[in-house]
mmCIF file of the C-alpha atoms, coordinates in Angstrom:
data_MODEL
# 
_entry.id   MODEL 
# 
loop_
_atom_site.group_PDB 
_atom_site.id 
_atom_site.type_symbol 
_atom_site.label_atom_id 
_atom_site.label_alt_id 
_atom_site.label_comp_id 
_atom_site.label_asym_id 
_atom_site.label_entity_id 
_atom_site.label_seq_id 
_atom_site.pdbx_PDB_ins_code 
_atom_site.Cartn_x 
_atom_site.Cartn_y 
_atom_site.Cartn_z 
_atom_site.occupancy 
_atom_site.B_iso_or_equiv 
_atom_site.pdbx_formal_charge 
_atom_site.auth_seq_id 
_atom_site.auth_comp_id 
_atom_site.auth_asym_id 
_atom_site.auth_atom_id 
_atom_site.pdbx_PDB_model_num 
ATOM 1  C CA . UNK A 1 1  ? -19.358 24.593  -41.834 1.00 0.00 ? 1  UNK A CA 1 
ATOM 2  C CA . UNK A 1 2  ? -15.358 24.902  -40.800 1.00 0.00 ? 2  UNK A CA 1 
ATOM 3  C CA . UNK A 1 3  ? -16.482 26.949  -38.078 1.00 0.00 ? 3  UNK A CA 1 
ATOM 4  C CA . UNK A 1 4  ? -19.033 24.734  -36.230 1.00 0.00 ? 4  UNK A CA 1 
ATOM 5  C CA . UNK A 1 5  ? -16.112 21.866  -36.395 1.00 0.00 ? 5  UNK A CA 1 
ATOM 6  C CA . UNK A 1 6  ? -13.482 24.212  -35.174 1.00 0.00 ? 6  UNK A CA 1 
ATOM 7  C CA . UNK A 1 7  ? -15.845 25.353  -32.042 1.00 0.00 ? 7  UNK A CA 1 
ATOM 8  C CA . UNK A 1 8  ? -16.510 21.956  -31.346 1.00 0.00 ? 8  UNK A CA 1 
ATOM 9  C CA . UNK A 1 9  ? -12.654 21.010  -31.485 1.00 0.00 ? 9  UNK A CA 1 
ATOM 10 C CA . UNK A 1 10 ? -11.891 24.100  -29.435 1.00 0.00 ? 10 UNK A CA 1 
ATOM 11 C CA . UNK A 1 11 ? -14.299 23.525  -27.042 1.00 0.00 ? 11 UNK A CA 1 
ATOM 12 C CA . UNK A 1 12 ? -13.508 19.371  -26.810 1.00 0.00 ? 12 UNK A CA 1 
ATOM 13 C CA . UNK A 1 13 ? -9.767  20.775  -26.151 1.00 0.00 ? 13 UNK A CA 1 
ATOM 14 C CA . UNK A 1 14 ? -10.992 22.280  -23.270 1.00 0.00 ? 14 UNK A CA 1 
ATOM 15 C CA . UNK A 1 15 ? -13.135 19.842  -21.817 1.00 0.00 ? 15 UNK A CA 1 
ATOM 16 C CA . UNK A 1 16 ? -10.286 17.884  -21.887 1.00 0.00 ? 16 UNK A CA 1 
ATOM 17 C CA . UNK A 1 17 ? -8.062  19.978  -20.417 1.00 0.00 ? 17 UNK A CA 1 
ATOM 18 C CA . UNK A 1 18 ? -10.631 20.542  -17.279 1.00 0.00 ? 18 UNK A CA 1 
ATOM 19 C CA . UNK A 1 19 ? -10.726 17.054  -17.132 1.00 0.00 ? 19 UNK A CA 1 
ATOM 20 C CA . UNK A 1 20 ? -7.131  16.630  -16.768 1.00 0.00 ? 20 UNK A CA 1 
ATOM 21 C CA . UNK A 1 21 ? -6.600  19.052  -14.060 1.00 0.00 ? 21 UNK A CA 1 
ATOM 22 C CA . UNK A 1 22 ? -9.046  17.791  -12.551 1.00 0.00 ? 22 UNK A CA 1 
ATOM 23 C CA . UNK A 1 23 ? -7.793  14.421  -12.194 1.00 0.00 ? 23 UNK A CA 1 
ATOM 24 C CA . UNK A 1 24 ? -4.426  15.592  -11.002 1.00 0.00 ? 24 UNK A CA 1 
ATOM 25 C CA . UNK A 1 25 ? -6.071  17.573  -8.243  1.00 0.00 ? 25 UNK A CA 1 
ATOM 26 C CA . UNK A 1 26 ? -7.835  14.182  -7.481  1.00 0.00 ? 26 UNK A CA 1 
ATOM 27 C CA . UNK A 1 27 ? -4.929  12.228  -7.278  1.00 0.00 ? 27 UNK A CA 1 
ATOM 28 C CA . UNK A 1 28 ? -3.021  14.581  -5.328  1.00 0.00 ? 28 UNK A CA 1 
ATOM 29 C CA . UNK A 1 29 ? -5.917  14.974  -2.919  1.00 0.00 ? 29 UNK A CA 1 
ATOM 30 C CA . UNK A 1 30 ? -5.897  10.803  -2.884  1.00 0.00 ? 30 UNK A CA 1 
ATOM 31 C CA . UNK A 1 31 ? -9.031  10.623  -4.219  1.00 0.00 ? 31 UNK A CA 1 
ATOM 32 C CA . UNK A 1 32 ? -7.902  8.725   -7.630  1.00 0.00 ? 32 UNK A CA 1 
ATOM 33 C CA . UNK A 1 33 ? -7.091  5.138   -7.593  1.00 0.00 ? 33 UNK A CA 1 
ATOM 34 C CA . UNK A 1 34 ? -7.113  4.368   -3.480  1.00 0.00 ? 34 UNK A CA 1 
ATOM 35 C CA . UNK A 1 35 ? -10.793 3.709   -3.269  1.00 0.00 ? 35 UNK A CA 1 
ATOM 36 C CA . UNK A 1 36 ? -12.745 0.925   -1.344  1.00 0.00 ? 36 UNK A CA 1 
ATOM 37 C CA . UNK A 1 37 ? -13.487 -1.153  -4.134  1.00 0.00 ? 37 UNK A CA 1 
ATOM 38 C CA . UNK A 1 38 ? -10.549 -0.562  -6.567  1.00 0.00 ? 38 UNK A CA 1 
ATOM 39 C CA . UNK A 1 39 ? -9.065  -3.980  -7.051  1.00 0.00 ? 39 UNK A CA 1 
ATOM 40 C CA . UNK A 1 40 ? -5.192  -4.897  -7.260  1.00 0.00 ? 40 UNK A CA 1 
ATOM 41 C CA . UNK A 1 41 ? -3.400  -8.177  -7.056  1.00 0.00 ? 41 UNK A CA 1 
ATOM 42 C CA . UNK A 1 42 ? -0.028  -8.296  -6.480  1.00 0.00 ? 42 UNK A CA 1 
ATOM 43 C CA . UNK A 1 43 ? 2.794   -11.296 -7.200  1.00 0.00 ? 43 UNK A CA 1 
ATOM 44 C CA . UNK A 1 44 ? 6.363   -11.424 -7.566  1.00 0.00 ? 44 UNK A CA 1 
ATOM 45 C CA . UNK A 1 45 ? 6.956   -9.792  -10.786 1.00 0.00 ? 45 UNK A CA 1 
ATOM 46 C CA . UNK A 1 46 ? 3.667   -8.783  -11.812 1.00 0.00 ? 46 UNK A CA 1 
ATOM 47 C CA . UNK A 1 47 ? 0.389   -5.942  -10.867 1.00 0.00 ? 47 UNK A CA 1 
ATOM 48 C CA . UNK A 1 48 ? -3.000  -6.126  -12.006 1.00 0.00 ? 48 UNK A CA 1 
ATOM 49 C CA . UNK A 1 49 ? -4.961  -2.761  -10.933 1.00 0.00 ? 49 UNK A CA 1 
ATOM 50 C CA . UNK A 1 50 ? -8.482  -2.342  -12.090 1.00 0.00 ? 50 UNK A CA 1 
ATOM 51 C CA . UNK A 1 51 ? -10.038 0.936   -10.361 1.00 0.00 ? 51 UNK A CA 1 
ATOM 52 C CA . UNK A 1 52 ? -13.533 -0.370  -9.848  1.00 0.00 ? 52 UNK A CA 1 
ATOM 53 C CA . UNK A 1 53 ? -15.026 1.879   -7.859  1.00 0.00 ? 53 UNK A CA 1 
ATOM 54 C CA . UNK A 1 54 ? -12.722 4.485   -8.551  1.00 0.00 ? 54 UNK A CA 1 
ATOM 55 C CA . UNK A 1 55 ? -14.814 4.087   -12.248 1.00 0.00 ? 55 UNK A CA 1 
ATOM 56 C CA . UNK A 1 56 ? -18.666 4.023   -10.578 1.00 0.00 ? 56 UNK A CA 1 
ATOM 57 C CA . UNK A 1 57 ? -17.723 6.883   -9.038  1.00 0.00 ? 57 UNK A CA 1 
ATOM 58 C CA . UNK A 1 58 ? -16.575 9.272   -12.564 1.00 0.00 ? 58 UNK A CA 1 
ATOM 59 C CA . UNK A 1 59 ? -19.733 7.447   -14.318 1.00 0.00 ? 59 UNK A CA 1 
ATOM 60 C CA . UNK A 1 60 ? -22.090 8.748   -11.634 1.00 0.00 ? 60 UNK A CA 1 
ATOM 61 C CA . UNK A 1 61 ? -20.587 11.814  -11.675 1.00 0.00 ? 61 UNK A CA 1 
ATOM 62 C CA . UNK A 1 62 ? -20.309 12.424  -15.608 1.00 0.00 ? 62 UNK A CA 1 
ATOM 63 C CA . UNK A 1 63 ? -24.016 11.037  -15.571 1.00 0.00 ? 63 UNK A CA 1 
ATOM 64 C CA . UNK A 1 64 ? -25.202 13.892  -13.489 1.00 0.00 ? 64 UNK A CA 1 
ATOM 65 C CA . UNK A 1 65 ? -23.006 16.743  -15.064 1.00 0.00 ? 65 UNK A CA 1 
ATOM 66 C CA . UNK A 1 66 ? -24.291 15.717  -18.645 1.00 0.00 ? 66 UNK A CA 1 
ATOM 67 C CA . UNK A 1 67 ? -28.281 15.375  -17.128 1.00 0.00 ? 67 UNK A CA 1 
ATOM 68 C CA . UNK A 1 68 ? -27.579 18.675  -15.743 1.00 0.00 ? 68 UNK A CA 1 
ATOM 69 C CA . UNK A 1 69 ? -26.304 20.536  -18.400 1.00 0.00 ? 69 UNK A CA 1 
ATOM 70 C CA . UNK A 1 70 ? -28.913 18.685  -20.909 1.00 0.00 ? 70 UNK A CA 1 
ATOM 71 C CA . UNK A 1 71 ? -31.587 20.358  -18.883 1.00 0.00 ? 71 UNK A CA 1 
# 
């Protein structure tokens, strides 16, 4: 039973840490957060950011990547 839980830990660990590096390659490719579609407001002394599309965009993909590897 301790092994099943500490397989799935390992392997949650690194699905994380793919994800992670995966978003800083994004970012530094400019691909994270400077969509068409990602809103932000700015004022004097205050930024609201919400990445819109920038969060269509990992929900398609994660869609298809789970469908994939479901099938």
């Amino acid at each position: 039973m301790f092994q099943s839980i500490g397989r799935m830990l390992i392997f949650a660990g690194i699905v994380i840490s793919v994800a992670g590096a995966l978003i800083l390659l994004l970012d530094k490719a400019g691909f994270v957060g400077r969509l068409p579609g990602d809103i932000v407001v700015s004022r004097k002394n205050f930024t609201f950011y919400f990445p819109f599309a920038t969060s269509i965009l990992v929900s398609v993909v994660l869609s298809l990547l789970f469908w994939f590897f479901r099938k």
